[in-house]
VEXKOLRO-667615 format. One line per field, with one value per residue (C-alpha): x, y, z. Coordinates in nm, 2 decimals, padded with zeros to 4 digits. Example, Ala and Ser with C-alpha at 12.3 -4.5 7.8 and 13.67 -1.06 7.14 Angstrom:
<recs>
x: c(01.23, 01.37)
y: c(-00.45, -00.11)
z: c(00.78, 00.71)
</recs>
This chain:
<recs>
x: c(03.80, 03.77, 04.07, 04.12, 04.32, 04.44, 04.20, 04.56, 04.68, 04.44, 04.54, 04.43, 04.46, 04.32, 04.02, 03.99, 03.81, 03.81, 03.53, 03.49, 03.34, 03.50, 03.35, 03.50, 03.11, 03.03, 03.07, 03.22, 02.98, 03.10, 03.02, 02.99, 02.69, 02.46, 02.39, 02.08, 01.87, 01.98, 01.95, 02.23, 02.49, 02.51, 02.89, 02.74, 02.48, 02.71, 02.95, 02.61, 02.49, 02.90, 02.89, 02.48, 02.64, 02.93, 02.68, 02.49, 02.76, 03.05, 03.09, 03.41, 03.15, 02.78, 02.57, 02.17, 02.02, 01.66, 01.67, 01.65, 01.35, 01.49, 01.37, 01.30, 01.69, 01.78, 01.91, 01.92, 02.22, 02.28, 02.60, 02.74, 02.95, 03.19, 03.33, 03.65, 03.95, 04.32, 04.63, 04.71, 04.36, 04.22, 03.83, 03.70, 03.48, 03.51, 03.25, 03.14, 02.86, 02.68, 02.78, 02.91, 02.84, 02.89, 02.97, 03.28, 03.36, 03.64, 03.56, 03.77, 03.68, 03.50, 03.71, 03.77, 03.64, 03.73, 03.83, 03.75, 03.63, 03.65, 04.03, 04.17, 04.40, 04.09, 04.03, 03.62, 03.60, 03.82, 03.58, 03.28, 03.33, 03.31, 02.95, 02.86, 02.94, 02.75, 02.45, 02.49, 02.45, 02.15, 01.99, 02.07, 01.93, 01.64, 01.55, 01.62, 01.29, 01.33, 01.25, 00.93, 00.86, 00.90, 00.72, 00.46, 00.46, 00.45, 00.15, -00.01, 00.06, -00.05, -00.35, -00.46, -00.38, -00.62, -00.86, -00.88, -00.88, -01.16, -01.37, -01.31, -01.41, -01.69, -01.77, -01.68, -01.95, -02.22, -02.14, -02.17, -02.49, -02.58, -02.47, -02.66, -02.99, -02.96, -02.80, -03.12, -03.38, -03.16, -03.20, -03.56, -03.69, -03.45, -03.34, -03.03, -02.93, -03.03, -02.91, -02.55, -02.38, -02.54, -02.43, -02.07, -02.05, -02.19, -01.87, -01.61, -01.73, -01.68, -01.31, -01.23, -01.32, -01.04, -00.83, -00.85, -00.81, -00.49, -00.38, -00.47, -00.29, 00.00, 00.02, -00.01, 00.23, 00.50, 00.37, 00.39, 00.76, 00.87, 00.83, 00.91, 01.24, 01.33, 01.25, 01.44, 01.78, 01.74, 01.63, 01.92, 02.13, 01.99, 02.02, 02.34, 02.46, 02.27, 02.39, 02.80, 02.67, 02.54, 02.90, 03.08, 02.89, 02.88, 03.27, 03.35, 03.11, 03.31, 03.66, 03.50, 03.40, 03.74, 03.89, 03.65, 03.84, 03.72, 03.96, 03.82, 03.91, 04.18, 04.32, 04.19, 04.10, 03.78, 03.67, 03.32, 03.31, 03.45, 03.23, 02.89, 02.97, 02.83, 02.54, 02.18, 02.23, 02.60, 02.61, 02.61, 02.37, 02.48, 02.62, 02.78, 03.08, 02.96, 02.74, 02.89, 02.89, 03.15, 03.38, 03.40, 03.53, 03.77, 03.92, 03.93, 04.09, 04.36, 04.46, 04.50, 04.16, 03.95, 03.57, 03.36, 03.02, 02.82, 02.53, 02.37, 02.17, 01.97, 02.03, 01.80, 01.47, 01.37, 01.38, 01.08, 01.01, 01.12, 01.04, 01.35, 01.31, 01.60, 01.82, 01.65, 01.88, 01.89, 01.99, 02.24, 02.05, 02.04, 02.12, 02.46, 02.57, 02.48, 02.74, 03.00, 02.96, 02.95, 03.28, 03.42, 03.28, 03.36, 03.41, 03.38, 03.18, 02.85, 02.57, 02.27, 02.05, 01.75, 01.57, 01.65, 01.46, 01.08, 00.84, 00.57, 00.72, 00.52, 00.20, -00.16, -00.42, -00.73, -01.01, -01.31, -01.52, -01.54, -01.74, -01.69, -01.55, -01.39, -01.19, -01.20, -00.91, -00.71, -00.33, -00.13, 00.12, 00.50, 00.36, 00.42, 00.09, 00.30, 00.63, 00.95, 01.26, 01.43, 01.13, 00.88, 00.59, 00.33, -00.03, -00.02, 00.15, -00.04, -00.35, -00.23, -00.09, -00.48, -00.65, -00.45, -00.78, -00.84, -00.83, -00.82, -00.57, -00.58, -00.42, -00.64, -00.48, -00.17, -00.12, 00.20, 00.45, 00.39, 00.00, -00.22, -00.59, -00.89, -00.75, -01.02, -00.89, -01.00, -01.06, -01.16, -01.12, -01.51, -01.47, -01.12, -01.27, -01.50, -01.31, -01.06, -01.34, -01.45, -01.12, -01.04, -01.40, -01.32, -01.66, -01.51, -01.48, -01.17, -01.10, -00.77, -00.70, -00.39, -00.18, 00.00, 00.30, 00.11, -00.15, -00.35, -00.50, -00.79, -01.05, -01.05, -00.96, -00.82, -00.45, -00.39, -00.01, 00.11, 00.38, 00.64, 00.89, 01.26, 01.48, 01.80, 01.64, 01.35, 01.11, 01.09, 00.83, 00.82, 00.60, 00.62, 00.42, 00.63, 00.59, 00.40, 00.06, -00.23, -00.25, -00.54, -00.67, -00.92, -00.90, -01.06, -00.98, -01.13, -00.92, -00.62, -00.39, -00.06, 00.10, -00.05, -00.37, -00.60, -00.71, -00.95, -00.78, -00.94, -00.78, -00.94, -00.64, -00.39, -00.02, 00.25, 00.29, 00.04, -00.08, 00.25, 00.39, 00.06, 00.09, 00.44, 00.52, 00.58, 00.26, 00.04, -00.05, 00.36, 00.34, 00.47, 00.23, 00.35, 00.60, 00.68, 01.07, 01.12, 00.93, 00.91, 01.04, 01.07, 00.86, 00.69, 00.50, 00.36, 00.05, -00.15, -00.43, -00.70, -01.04, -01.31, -01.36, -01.71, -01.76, -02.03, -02.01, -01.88, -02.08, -02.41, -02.37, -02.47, -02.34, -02.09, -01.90, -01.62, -01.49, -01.19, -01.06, -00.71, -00.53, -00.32)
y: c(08.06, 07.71, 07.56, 07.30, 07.03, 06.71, 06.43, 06.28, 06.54, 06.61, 06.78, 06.95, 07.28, 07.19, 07.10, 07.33, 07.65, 07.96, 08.18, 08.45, 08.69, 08.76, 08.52, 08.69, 08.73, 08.37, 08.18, 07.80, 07.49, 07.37, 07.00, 06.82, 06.84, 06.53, 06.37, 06.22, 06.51, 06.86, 07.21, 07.38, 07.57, 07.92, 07.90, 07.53, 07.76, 08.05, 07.73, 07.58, 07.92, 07.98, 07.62, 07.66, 07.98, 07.78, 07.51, 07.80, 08.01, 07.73, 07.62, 07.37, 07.08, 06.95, 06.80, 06.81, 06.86, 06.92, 07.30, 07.43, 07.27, 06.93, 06.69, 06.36, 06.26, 06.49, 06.35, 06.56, 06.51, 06.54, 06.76, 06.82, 07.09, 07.04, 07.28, 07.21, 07.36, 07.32, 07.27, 07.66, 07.75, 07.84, 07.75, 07.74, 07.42, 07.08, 06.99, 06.66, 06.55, 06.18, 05.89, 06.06, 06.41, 06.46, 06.13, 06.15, 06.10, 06.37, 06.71, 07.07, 07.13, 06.87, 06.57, 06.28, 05.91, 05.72, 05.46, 05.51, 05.23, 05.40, 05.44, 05.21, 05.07, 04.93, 04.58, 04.70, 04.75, 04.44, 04.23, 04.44, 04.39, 03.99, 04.00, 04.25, 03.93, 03.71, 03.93, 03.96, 03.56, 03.54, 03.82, 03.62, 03.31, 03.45, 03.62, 03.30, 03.21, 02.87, 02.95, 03.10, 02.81, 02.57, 02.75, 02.76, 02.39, 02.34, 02.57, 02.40, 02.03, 02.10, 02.22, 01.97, 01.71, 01.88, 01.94, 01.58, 01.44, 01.69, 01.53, 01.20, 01.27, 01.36, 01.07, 00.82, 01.03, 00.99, 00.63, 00.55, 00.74, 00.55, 00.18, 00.24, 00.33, -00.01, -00.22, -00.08, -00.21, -00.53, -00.62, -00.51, -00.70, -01.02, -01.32, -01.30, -01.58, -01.42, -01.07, -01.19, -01.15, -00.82, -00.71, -00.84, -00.67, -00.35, -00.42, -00.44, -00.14, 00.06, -00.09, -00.01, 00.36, 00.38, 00.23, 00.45, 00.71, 00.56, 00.58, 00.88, 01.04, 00.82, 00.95, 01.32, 01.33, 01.17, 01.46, 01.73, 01.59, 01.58, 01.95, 02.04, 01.87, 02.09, 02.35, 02.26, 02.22, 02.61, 02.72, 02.51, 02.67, 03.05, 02.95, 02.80, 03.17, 03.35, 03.18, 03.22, 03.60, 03.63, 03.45, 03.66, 03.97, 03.87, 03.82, 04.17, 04.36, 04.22, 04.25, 04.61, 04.70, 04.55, 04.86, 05.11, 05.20, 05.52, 05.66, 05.78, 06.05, 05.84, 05.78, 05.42, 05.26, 05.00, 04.84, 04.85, 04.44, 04.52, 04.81, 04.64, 04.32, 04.44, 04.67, 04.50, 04.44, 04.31, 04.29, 04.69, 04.82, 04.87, 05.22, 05.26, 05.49, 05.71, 05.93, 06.28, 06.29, 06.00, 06.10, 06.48, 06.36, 06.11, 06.39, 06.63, 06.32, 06.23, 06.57, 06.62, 06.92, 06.88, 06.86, 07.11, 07.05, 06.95, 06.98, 06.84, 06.94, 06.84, 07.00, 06.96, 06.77, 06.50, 06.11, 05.95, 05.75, 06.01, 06.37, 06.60, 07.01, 07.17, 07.34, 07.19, 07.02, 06.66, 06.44, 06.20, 05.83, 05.56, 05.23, 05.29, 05.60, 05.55, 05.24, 05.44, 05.75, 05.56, 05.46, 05.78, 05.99, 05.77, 05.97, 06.31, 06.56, 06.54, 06.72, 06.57, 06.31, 06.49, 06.17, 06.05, 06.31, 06.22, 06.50, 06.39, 06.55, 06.81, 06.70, 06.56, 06.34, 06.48, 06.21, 06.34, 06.06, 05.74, 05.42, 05.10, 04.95, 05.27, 05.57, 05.89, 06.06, 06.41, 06.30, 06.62, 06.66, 06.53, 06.23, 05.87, 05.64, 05.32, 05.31, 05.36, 05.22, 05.45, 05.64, 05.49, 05.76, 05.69, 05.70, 05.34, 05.39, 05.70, 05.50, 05.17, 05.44, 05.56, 05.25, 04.97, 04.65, 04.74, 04.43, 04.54, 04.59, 04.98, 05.07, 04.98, 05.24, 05.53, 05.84, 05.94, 06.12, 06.47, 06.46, 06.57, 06.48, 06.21, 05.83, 05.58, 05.32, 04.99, 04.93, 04.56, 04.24, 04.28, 04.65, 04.61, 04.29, 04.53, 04.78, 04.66, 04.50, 04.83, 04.96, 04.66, 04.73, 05.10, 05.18, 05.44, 05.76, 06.01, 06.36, 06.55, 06.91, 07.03, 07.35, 07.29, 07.55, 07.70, 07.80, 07.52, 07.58, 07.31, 07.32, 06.92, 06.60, 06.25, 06.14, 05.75, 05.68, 05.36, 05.36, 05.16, 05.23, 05.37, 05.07, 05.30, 05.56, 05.48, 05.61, 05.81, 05.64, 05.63, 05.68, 05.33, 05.15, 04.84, 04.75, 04.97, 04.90, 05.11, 05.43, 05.66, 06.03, 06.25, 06.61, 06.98, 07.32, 07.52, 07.83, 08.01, 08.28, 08.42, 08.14, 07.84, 07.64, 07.50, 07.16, 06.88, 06.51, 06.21, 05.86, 05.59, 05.38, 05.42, 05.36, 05.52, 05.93, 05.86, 06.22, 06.38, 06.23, 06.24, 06.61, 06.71, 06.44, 06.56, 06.35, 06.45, 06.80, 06.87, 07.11, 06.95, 07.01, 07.30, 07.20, 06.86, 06.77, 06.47, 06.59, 06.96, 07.26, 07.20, 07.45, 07.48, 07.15, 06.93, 07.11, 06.79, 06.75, 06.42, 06.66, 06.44, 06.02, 05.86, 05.48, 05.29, 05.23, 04.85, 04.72, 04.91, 05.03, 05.38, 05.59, 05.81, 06.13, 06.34, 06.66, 06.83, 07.14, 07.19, 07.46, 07.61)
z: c(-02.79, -02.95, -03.09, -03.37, -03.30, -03.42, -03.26, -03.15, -03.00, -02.71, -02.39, -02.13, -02.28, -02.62, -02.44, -02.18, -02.20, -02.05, -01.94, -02.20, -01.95, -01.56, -01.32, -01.03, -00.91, -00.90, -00.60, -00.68, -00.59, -00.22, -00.38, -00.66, -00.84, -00.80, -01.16, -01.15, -01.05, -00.98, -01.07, -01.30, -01.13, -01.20, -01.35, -01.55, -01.73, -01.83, -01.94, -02.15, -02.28, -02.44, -02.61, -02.68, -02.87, -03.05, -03.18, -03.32, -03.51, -03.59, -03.95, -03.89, -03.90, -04.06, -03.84, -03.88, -03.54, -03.70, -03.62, -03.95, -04.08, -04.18, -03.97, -04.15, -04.06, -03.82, -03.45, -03.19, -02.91, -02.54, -02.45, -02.08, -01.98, -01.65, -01.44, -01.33, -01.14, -01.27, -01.08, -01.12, -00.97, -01.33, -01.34, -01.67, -01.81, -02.01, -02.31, -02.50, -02.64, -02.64, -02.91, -03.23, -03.35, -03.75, -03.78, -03.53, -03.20, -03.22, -03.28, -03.22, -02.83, -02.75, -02.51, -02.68, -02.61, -02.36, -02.59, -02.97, -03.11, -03.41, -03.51, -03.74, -03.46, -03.31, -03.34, -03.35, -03.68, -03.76, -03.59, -03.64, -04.02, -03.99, -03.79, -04.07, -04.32, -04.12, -04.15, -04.52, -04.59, -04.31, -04.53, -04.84, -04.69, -04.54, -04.91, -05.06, -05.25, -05.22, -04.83, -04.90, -05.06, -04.82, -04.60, -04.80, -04.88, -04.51, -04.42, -04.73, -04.66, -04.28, -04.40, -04.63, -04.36, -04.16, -04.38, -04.46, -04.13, -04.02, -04.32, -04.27, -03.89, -03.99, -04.28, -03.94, -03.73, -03.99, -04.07, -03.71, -03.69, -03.97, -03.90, -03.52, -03.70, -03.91, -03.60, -03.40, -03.72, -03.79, -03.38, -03.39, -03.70, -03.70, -03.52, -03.36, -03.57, -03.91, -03.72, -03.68, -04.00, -04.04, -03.72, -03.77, -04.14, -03.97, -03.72, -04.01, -04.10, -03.83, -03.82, -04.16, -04.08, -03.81, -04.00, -04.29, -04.04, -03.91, -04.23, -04.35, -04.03, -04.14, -04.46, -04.41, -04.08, -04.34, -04.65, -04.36, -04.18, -04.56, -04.63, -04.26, -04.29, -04.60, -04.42, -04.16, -04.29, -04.44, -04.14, -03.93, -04.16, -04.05, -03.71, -03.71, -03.86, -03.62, -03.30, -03.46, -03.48, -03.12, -02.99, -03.21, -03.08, -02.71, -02.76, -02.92, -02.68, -02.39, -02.51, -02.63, -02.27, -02.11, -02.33, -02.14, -01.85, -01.61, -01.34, -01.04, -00.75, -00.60, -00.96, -00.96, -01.28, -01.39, -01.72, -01.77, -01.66, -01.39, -01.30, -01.41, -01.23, -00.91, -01.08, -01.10, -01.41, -01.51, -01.85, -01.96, -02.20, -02.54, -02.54, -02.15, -02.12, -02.48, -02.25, -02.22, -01.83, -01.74, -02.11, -01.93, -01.61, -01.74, -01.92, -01.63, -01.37, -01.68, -01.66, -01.29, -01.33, -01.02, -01.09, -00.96, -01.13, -01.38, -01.60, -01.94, -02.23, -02.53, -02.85, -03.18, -03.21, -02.99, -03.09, -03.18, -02.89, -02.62, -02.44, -02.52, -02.57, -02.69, -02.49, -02.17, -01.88, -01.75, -01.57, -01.61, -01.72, -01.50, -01.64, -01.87, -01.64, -01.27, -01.25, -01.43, -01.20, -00.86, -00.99, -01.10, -00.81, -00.54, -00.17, -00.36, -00.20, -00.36, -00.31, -00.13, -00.33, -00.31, -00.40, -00.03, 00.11, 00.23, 00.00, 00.24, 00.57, 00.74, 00.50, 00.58, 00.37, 00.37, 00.41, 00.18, 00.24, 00.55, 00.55, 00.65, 00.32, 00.21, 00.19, -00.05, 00.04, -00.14, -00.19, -00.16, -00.44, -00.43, -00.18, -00.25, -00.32, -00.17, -00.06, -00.27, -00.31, -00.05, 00.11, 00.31, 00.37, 00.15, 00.16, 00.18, 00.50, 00.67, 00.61, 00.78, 01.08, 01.09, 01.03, 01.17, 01.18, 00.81, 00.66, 00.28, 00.09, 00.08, -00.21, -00.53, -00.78, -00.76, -00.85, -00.95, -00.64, -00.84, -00.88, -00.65, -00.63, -00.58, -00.47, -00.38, -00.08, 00.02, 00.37, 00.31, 00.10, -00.04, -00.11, -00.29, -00.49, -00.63, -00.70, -00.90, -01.13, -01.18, -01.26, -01.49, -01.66, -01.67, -01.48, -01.28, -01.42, -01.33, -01.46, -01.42, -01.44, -01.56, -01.67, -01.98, -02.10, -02.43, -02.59, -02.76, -03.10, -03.08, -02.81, -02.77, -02.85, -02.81, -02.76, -02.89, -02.83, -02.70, -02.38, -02.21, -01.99, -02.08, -02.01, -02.02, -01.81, -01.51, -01.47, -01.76, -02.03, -02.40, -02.68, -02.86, -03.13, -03.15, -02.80, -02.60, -02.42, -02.56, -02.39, -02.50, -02.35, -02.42, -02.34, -02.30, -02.30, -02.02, -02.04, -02.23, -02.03, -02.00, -02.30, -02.06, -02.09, -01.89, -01.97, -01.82, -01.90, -01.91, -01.91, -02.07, -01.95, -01.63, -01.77, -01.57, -01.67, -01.90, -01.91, -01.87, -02.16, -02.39, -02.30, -02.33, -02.65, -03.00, -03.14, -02.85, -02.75, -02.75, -02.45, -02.13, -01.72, -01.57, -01.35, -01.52, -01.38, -01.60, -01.94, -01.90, -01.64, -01.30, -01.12, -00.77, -00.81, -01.08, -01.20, -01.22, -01.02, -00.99, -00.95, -01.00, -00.91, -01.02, -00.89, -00.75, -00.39, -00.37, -00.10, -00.14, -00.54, -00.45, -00.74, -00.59, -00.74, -00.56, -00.70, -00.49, -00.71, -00.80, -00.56, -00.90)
</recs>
């Protein structure tokens, strides 16, 4: 049963929440869940599907997830659920959602923030309200018309200076062209006597050219520093505003983190500062400590309630930029949360980072094709291309075991871990120099075959929707026309079965998940790979699979194709 409550008031039983149905069957996790890639727990799911049924019936609060039909504002959210244990031996589970929910960070059941920046105690919105000032007068100045025209007077005043440098260039050049026709018939038909004066006059000449171009130059760098000073002292003025905003900011968003403070299993306590100050990065992103994962177990370790696991999921329509399907489980993101939770989980039993563990063991690479300059070899699926961050087995290495005088640099391009199929290596310097121009030119030709989960209407097409990678979440990618490189696909249909369909891809470019997310994104084909455990439903593999290579052979330019079918 969810209670209302006063957002003051909060306490372990206010949030806490029973199971509504016996869970005597269900064994409890032996460890922790590990956040950054897992499966649910059993006990997490029933938790999920109780709240998932709470989001659907409650009227207490208005919030537009983009389920009904209205999505032009809608914003979907992530929510967690954690199982934990009380003192008394009670299990039942903690919720909380991302950020803000119905414009609040405290809602009936939900645990609160970790510090609410929000509250009219807060100095945030204090300070928050002076930066909003500051941006007022820089919108004021920058729509000041008086700036547009200086700006204009500048462009127009650089212009015309060289404009009329340019044509007075070109006056000197013809006069000189000139005066050495008549110094060539003056020398040829006179005296050098009677030739002198002509000669010198022809000489003053060419001086007085220069000179008018001196100052001519003169003038116009004294019409163009004019308007550009003008300019200047609006635009010093911007700036000046600006650079108070960004020490204002930088100063809030620090004393703002100091007030973020996460316990831990041996009750110890750190501000975000303090926790980021080791991380990669040490300044955290803008958001850290809001995610549902670290406010849940901050909760359950201020109330003496022992974790047991955990488990989030989206709810409404997905963002613009990013892959989310409702109801669907993830994993906790890496850049605000994995700092936060290496904090907070410190020596708790933890399941086993399956990340750690080589995919590769007890699999061969099939060579399709040996010369001298080259390898075509079948990657098997879930196998590194070059090593990783923790995970040495690659193909980069299995090769370099097999071939150990190759003097190329193998590797030319990658697949991604999950995708199986056709990768072209380069045995030596000549054959890799080659290759890579042919990449670059986009001479070799690659088709993909994959499953998709649906039924696709059309029978073709092309996908055009720029990429870049997720700062807040590696190595997820996301859809972005801002600042994305061009990322375009062209697909097939070969066959329809059993709510999946078969598809040929083909890349006219190589960005990183490129074909996963032009499948599985809202503007693309909006049905994620079979199997797809960052942008779809983990399965028994990534059904993705590089069938067919076409390149010409780099040494003697045979054109060569290779075709190795997909085993799903």
């Amino acid at each position: 049963m969810f209670i209302t409550v006063d957002k003051n008031m909060h306490s372990q039983e206010t949030c806490f929440t029973s199971f509504q149905a016996s869970i005597d069957e269900y064994a409890l996790p032996e460890r922790f869940t590990f956040p950054f890639y897992y499966e649910p727990h059993p006990l997490c799911l029933l938790a999920a599907n109780e709240l998932q049924y709470y989001l659907e019936t409650q009227t207490e609060w208005q919030h537009n997830f983009g389920l009904t039909g209205d999505t032009d504002s809608a914003v979907g959210k992530m929510f967690g659920v954690l199982l934990v244990q009380k003192k008394t031996g009670e299990v039942g589970y903690l919720a909380a959602y991302s950020g803000k929910v119905a414009d609040s960070n405290h809602l009936a059941h939900f645990v609160p923030p970790v510090y609410d920046m929000l509250s009219q105690e807060s100095f945030f919105l204090s300070e928050q309200d002076e930066i909003n000032v500051i941006n007022q007068n820089i919108k004021k100045l920058q729509a000041n018309p008086k700036l547009a025209v200086l700006k204009k007077a500048v462009i127009v005043a650089t212009d015309s200076a060289a404009d009329q440098i340019e044509a007075h260039r070109q006056k000197m050049i013809e006069g000189r062209k000139k005066r050495k026709e008549q110094r060539a018939h003056i020398e040829s038909t006179m005296t050098p006597d009677e030739a002198k004066p002509h000669l010198i006059q022809l000489s003053r000449e060419s001086v007085q050219d220069k000179n008018q171009l001196r100052d001519l130059k003169v003038h116009w760098d004294e019409q163009v520093n004019d308007a550009e000073q003008q300019l200047q002292v609006l635009a010093n003025e911007i700036e000046n505003l600006k650079n108070t905003r960004k020490t204002l900011s930088s100063r809030l968003q620090k004393k703002l983190f100091d007030q973020y403070r996460f316990l831990n299993t041996h009750g110890d306590e750190k501000n975000l500062n303090d926790i980021f100050n080791s991380a990669t990065h040490p300044v955290p992103p803008a958001g850290s400590g809001e995610c549902a994962a670290p406010k849940l177990l901050q909760y359950a370790f201020k109330w003496g309630m022992k974790p047991l696991a955990l488990a989030e999921f989206w709810w409404g329509v997905a963002p613009k930029s990013e892959i989310r399907q409702h109801k669907k489980f993830y994993a906790a993101c890496q850049s605000k949360c994995e700092p936060i939770l290496g904090h907070m989980l410190q020596d708790l039993p933890m399941d086993e980072n399956p990340l750690l563990i080589n995919p590769a063991e007890g699999k061969d690479i099939d060579i399709i094709h040996q010369d001298d300059d080259i390898l075509i070899i079948n990657k098997p699926a879930d196998f590194l291309s070059v090593p990783g961050k923790n995970i040495e087995d690659s193909v980069y290495l299995r090769v370099k075991q097999r071939f150990p005088d190759a003097t190329g640099p193998l590797i030319v391009h990658r697949l991604d871990m999950a995708t199986s199929g056709l990768m072209v290596i380069a045995l030596t310097p000549r054959a890799n120099k080659s290759l890579q121009k042919q990449f670059i030119t986009r001479a070799i030709q690659k088709r993909y075959v994959a499953m998709l989960s649906g039924t696709l209407q059309d029978e073709e097409g092309m996908i055009n929707l720029p990429m870049r990678g997720d700062p807040d979440d590696r190595p997820r990618q996301l859809v972005c026309h801002e600042h994305g490189k061009p990322a375009e696909t062209t697909w097939q249909v070969i066959e329809k079965k059993d709510n999946t369909t078969k598809v040929y891809l083909y890349p006219k470019t190589g960005r990183t998940h490129q074909l996963r997310v032009h499948c599985a994104h809202h503007q693309g084909l909006k049905m994620p790979i079979v199997g797809d455990d960052l942008y779809g439903l983990k399965s028994d593999r990534l059904h993705l699979h590089a069938e067919q290579l076409s390149l010409s052979h780099p040494i003697t330019k045979e054109q060569m194709t290779f075709q190795v079918d997909a085993e799903f």
